[in-house]
C-alpha positions in Angstrom: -97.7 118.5 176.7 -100.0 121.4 176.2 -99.4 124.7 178.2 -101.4 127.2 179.4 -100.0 131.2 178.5 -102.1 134.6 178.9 -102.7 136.1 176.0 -105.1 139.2 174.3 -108.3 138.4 172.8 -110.6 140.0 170.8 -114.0 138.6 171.5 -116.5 140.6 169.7 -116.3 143.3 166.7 -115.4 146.5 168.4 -115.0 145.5 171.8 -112.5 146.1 174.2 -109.6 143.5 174.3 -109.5 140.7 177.5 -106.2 139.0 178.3 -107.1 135.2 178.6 -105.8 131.9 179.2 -104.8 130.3 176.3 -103.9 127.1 175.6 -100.9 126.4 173.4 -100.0 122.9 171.9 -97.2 120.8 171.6 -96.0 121.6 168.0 -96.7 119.1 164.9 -95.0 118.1 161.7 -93.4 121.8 160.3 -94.3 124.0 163.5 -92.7 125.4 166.4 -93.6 127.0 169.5 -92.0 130.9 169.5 -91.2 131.9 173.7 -92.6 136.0 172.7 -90.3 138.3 174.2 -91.9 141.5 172.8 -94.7 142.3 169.9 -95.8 145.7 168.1 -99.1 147.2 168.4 -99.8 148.0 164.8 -102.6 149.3 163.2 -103.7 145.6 161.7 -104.6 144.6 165.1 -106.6 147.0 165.6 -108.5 146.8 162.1 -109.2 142.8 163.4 -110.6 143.7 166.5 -113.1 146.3 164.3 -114.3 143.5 162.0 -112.5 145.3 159.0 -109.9 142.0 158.0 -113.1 139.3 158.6 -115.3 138.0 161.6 -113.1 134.8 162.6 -114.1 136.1 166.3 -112.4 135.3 168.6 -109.2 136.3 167.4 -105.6 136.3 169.5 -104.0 139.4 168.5 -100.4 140.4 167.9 -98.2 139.7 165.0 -95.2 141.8 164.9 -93.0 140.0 167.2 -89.6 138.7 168.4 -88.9 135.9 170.5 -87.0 132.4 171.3 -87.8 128.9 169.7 -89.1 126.8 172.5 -89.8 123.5 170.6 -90.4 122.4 166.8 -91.9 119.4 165.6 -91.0 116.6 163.2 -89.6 117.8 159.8 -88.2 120.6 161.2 -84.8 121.5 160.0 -84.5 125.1 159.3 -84.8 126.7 163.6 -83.9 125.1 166.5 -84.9 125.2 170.3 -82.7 128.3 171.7 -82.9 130.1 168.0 -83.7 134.3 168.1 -86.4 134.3 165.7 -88.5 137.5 164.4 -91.8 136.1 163.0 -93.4 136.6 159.9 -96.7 135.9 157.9 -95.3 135.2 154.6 -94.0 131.5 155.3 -93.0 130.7 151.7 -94.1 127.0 150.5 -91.9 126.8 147.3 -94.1 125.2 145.6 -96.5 127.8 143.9 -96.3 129.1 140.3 -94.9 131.8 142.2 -92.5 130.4 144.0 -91.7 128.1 140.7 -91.4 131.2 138.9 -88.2 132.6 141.2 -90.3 135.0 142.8 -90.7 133.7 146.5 -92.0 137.0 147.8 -95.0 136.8 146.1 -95.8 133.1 146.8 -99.2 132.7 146.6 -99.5 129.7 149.6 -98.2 130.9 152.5 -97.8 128.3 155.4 -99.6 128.7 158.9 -99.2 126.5 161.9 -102.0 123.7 161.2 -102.9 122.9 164.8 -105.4 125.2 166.6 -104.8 127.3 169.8 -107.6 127.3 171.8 -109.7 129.2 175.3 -109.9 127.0 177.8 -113.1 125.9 176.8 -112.4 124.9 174.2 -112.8 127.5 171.6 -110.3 127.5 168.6 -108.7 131.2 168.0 -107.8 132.9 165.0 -104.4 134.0 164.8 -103.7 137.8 164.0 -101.9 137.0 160.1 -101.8 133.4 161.4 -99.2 134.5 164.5 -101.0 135.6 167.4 -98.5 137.1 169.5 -100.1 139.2 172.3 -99.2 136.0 174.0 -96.1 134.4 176.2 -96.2 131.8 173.5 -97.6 131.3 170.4 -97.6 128.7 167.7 -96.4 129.0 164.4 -96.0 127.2 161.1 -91.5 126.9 161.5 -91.0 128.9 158.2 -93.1 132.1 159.8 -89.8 132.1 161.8 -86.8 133.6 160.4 -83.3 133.7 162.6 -81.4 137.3 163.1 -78.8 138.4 164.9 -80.2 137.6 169.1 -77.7 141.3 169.6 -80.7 143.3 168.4 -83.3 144.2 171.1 -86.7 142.2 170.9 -88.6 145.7 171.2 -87.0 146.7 167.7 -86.2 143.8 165.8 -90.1 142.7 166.4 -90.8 145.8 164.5 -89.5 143.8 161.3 -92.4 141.6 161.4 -95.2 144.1 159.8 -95.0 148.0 160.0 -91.5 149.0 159.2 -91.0 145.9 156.9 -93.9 147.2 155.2 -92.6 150.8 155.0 -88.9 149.9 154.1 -89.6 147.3 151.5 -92.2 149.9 149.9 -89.6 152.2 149.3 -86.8 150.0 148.5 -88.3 146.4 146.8 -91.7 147.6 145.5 -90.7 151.1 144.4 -87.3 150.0 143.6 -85.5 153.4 145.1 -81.9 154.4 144.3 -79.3 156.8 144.6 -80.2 160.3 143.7 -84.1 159.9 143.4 -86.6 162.1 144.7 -89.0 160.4 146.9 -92.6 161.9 148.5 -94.4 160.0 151.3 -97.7 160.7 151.9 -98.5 159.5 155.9 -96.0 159.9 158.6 -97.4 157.2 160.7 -95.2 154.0 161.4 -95.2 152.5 157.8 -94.5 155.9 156.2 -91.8 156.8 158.1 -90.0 153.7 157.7 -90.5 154.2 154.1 -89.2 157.2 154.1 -86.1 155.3 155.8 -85.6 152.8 153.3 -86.1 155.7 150.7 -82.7 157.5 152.4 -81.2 153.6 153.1 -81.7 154.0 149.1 -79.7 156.7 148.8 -82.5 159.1 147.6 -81.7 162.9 148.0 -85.0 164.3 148.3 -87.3 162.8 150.6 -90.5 165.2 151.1 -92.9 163.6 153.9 -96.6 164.5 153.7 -98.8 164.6 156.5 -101.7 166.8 158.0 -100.6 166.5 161.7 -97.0 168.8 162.5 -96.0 166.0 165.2 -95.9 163.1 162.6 -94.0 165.2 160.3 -91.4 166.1 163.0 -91.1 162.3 163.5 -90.7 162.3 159.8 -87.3 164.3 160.2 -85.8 161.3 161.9 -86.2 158.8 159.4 -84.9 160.5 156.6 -86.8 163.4 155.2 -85.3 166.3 153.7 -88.5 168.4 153.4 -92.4 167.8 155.0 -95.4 169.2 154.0 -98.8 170.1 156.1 -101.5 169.4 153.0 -103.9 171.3 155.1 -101.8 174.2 154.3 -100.7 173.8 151.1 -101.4 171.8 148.0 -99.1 169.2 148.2 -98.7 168.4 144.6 -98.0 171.9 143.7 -95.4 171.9 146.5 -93.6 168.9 145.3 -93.5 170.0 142.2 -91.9 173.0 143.8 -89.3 171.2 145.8 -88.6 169.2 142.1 -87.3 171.5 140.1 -91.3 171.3 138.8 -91.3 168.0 137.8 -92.7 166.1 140.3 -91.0 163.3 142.0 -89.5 159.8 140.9 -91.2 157.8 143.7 -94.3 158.7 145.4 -95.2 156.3 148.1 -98.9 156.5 149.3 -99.0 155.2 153.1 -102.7 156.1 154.3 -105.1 153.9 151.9 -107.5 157.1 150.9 -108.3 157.9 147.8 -107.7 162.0 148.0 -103.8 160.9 148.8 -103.5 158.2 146.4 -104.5 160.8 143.7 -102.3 163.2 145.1 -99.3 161.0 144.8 -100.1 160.6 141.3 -100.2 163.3 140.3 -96.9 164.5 142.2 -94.6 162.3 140.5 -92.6 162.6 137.3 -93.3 161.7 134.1 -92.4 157.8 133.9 -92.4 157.4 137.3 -93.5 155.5 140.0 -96.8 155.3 142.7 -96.6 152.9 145.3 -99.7 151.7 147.7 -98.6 150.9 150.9 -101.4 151.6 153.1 -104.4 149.7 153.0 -107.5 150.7 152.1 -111.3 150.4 152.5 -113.2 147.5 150.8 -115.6 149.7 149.9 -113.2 152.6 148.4 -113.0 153.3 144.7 -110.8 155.7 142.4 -111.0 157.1 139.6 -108.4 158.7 137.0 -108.4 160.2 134.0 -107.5 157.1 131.5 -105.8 159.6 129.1 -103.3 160.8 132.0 -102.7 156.4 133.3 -101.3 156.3 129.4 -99.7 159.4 129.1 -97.9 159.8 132.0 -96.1 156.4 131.6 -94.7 155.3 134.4 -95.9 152.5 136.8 -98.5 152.3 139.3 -97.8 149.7 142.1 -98.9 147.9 145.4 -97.0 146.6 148.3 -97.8 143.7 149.7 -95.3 143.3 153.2 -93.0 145.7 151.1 -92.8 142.7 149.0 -90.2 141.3 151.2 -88.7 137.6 151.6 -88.2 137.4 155.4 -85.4 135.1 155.0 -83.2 137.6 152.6 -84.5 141.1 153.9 -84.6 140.3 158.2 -80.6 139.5 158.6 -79.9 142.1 156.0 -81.5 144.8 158.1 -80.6 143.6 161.4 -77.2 144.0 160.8 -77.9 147.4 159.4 -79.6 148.4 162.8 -76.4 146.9 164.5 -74.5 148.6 162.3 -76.2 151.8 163.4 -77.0 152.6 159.8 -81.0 151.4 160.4 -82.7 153.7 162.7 -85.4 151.2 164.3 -85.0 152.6 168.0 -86.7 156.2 166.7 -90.0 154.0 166.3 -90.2 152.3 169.7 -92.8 155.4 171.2 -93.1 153.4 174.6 -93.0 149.9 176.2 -95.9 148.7 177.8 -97.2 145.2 179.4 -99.8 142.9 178.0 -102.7 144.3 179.9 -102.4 147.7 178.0 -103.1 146.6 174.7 -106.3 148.4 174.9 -105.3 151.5 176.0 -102.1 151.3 173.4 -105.0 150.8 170.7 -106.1 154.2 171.7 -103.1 155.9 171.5 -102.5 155.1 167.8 -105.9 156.3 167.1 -105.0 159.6 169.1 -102.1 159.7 166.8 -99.9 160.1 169.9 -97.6 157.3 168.8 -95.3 155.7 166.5 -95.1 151.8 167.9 -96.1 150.6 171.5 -94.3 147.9 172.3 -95.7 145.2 174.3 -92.5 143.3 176.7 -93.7 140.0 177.8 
């Protein structure tokens, strides 16, 4: 039977956030309805509620989240009612060239629940990355929920679902980190510093954080940096270079989506190695590089895509890691809040006076 769940809208391009009443219902063939115990306010919510992913208005916000299976439908076999879930937006289908190919994490037909929550009147939302999980409840395709350890707190193992995934798996899938590299980040916000976790997960032994704000780069200090870097001081390339015996670094991770920093980071790395695009950019944003310097600096030049992770391998793995205490996701829980503040969270992260709000619900 359908239920009725508050949950936080975005209406309009650039207006505030409303909490509504949603209706949620019963889960079909390959879905299940998630119970959300907590949810991240990232950046990506924020960028749908400001028109910048597209104008699906209204949209039902909130993606990186943690909860409980309530109920799946028919052909369901992977979760069960009761199952701690953390959900995801790459629900692999396995039956791409990409998936065909071996390489899941890049499958190219990603499953969302088929089934439309709605307003009360009526009104079909779009899911935030096909989740929507500002919400008591939300319904998702089954495979956009992946089972980890239920001994990991909701506020940090939500966390998994975008941001710090993002971060970790730039450093440590996409860039392919190991032991005794030299890593720069540039961008100390949530996705940066977790990358410049998984760079020290990775075993790297420098680790130089670039930022202009001092407060992100003393965040940066707890997640693994050995040096950081004000670039309204200093030129951060030269300082790298510096800091690298002047060679430049063997991973440079850019974090931010601007041009000026993606430039930067290539020209701080070594020769042969390896830029990384983490953060998103503008549609509108262009670049340009020397071509002579693209082929003789070698090397590669790389994006990451959800840190070109496979939820099913890379969530358990790093849940235990965090129970283990080797994973430090508690340093980017800045506050909990409840589902009214959304809004006010939203500002906050454009003040730059946060990591992660955490919405409890």
């Amino acid at each position: 039977m359908p239920q009725e769940v508050r949950g936080v809208i975005a209406k309009a391009k650039g207006e505030p956030v409303s909490v509504e009443t949603i209706i949620i219902p019963d889960p079909g063939p390959g879905e299940a309805v998630v119970k959300v115990q907590a949810c991240g306010v990232c950046h990506t919510d924020l960028h749908y509620r400001e028109g910048g992913i597209n104008d699906e208005f209204p949209f039902l916000l909130g993606h990186e989240a943690a909860g409980v299976v309530e109920s799946v439908g028919e052909d369901v076999t992977d979760v069960a009612p009761g199952d701690y879930v953390i959900l995801n937006w790459r629900a692999v289908c396995g039956q791409c060239r990409s998936c065909l190919r071996g390489k899941p994490q890049y499958c190219f037909a990603t499953h969302n629940a088929t089934q439309k929550m709605t307003l009360t009147d009526g009104t079909e939302l779009s899911p935030a990355l096909g989740i929507g999980a500002f919400c008591e409840k939300t319904l998702v395709a089954a495979g956009q929920c992946t089972k980890v350890d239920p001994a990991a707190k909701p506020e940090v193992a939500g966390l998994l679902g975008c941001g710090v995934m993002a971060g970790i798996g730039a450093a440590v899938n996409t860039g392919e980190v190991g032991r005794g590299d030299t890593v720069a980040v540039f961008g100390c916000g949530g996705v940066g510093n977790a990358a410049l976790e998984g760079a020290r997960l990775a075993g790297a032994k420098t680790i130089i954080a670039v930022d202009i704000d001092d407060t992100k780069l003393e965040w940066a200090k707890g997640f693994g940096a050995t040096h950081t870097i004000n670039s309204t001081n200093v030129d951060p390339v030269e300082k790298i270079r510096e800091l690298t015996d002047g060679n430049g670094v063997d991973v440079a991770i850019e974090a931010i989506g601007l041009p000026q920093t993606y430039e930067q980071a290539f020209y701080a790395r070594d020769l042969a190695g390896t830029v990384v695009l983490v953060g998103v950019p503008n549609p509108t944003m262009e670049i340009k590089l020397p071509f002579i310097e693209l082929f003789g600096r070698g090397g590669a030049l790389k994006s990451s895509w959800y840190g070109d992770c496979l939820p099913s391998r890379d969530f358990p793995m790093l849940i235990d890691l965090y129970l283990q205490g080797r994973l430090n996701l508690d340093g980017f829980v800045s506050e909990t809040i409840a589902i009214d503040d959304v809004e006010e969270a939203f500002h906050k992260m454009e003040r730059g006076e946060v990591l992660r709000s955490v919405v409890i619900i």
